[in-house]
C-alpha positions as CSV (number, residue, x, y, z in Angstrom):
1,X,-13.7,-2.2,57.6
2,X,-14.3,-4.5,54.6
3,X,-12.4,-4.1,51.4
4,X,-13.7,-2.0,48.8
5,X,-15.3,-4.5,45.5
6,X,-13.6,-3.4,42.5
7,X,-15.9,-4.0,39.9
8,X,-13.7,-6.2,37.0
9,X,-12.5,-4.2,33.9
10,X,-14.5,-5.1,30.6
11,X,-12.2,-7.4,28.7
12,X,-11.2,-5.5,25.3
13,X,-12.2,-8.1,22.6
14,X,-9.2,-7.5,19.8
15,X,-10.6,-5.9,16.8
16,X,-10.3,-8.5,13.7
17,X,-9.4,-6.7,9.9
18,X,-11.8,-7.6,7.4
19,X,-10.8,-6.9,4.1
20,X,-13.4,-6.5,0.6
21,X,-12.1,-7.4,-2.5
22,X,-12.7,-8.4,-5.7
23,X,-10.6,-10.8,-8.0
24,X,-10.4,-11.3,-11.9
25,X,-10.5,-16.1,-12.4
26,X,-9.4,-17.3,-15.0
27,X,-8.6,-21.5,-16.2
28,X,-6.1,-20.2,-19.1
29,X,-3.0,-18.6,-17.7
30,X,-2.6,-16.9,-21.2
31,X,-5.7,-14.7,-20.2
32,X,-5.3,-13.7,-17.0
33,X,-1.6,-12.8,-18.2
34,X,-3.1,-11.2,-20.7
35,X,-5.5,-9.0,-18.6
36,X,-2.3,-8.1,-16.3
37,X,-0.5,-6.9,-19.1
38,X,-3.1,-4.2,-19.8
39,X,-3.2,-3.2,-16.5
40,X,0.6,-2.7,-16.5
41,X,0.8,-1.0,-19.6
42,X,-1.9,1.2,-18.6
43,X,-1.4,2.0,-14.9
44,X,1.6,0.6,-13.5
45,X,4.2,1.8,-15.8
46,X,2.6,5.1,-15.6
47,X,2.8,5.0,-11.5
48,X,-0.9,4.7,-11.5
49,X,-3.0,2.3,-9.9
50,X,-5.9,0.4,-11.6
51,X,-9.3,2.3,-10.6
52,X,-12.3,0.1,-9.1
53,X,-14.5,0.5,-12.1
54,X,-11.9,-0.7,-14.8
55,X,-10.8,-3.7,-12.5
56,X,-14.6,-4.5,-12.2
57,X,-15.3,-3.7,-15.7
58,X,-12.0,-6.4,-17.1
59,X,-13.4,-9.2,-14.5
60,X,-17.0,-8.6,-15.6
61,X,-15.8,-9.5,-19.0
62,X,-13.0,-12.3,-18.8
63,X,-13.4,-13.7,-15.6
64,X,-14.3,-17.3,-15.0
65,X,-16.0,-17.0,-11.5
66,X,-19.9,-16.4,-11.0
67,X,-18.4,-13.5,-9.5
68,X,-18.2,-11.5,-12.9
69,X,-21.5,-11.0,-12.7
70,X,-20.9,-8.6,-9.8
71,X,-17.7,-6.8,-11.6
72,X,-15.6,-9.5,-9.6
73,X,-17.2,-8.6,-6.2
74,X,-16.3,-10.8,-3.4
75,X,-17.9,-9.0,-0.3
76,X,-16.1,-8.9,3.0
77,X,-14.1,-11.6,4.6
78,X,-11.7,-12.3,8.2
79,X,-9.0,-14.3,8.5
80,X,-9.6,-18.2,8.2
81,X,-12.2,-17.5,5.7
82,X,-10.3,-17.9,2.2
83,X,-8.3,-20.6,0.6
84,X,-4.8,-20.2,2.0
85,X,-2.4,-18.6,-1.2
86,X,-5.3,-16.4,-1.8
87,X,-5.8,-14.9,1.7
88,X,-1.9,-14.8,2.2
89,X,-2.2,-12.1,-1.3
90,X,-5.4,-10.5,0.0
91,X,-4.3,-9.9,3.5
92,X,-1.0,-8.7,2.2
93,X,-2.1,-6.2,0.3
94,X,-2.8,-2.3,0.7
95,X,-6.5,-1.1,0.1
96,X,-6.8,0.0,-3.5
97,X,-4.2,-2.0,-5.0
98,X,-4.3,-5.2,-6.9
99,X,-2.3,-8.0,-6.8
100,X,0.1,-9.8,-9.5
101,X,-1.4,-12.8,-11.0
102,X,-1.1,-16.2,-8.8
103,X,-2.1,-19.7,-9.0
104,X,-4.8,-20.7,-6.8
105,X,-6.8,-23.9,-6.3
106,X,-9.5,-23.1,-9.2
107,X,-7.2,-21.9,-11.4
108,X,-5.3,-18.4,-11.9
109,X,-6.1,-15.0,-9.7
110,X,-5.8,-11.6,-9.4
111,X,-7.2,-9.6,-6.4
112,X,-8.0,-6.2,-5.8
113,X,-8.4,-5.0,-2.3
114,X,-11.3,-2.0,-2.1
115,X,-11.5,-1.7,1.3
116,X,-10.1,-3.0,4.6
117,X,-11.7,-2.1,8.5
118,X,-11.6,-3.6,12.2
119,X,-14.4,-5.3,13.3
């Protein structure tokens, strides 16, 4: 009697997390210090976190990136697909929070991380 064929198992291809964020760029440090500022006296020190809309609304106004255009919209983005400090923040993050400020290659950041999901 020949052996029975077992047919191969699918291989599971490992589900990658995306993340969607927007970020606030500014040149002057003073600025995006500044902006942070607000945010803490507004939110933080109240144990509150910084809604969508105003974090859109601030980057839409100071921000130094085309991006403002879009209330700091960045769109979706893997691993390997930002500038190292900045996905290191971004990655690190917890889906509607925003980050401190930090210094990236263009200048001075904050991020704020809308969404996250496997894909």
């Amino acid at each position: 009697m020949a052996p029975k064929k077992v047919p191969p198992k699918p291989v599971k291809k490992k589900k990658e997390k995306e993340i969607k964020i927007r970020h606030i760029l500014c040149k002057d440090e003073k600025k995006i210090n500044d902006a942070y500022e607000m945010f803490d006296q507004n939110y933080f020190q109240k144990g509150e976190t910084v809604p969508v809309e105003t974090f859109g609304a601030v980057a839409a106004k100071i921000s130094d990136c085309p991006s403002a255009k879009k209330q700091g919209a960045l769109g979706w983005f893997g691993k390997g697909k930002l500038e190292d400090e900045f996905e290191k923040v971004a990655f690190s993050m917890r889906e509607g929070n925003m980050s401190q400020v930090f210094k990236g290659s263009k200048g001075f950041h904050i991020v704020f991380l809308e969404e996250t999901r496997e894909k």
